[in-house]
N, C-alpha and C positions, 0 to 999 in steps of 0.2 A: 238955626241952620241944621238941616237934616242929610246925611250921609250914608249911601247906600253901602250896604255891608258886600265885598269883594267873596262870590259864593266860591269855596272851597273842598276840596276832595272831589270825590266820584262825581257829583253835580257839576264839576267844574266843564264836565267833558259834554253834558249833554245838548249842550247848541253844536257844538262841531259833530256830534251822531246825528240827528237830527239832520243836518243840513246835508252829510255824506249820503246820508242812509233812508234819506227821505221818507221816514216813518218818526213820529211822534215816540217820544221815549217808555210813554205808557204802550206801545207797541211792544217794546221789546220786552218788558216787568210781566208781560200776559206771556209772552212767551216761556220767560223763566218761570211763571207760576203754574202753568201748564208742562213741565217736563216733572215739576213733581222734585220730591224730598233728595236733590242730588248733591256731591260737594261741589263747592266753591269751584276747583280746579275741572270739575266734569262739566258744570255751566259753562265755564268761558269755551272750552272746548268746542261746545253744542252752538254757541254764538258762532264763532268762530269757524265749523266746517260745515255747519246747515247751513248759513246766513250770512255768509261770507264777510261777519266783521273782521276787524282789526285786533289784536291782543289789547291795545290800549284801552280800547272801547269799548269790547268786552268786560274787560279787567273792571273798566269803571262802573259799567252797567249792575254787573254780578254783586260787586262791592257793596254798591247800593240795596241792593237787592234783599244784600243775605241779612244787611244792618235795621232791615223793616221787619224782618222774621219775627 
């Protein structure tokens, strides 16, 4: 019997961006790797007032993001 493992942290978030934000999550990673060497706190920002996410969503996207550096 095989058990799918319950995905957790920042990934947890990306079907509900996806589905608000109707861009593929790999949309938003281009975006963030496209603004260039910024912190943490200045990404969500940039989500946040160009792109009109959510802090959560942000929060999570960025999270992800910074953990792939």
């Amino acid at each position: 019997m095989t058990t799918s493992a319950k995905v957790q942290g920042p990934a947890s978030y990306f079907p509900s961006i996806e589905k608000k934000y109707g861009q593929p999550v790999e949309h938003w990673f281009t975006v963030l790797r496209a603004a260039g060497n910024l912190k943490h706190m200045e990404l969500v920002t940039l989500l946040k007032s160009e792109h009109g996410l959510g802090h959560g969503h942000a929060n999570a996207l960025v999270a992800f993001h910074m953990a792939k550096r």
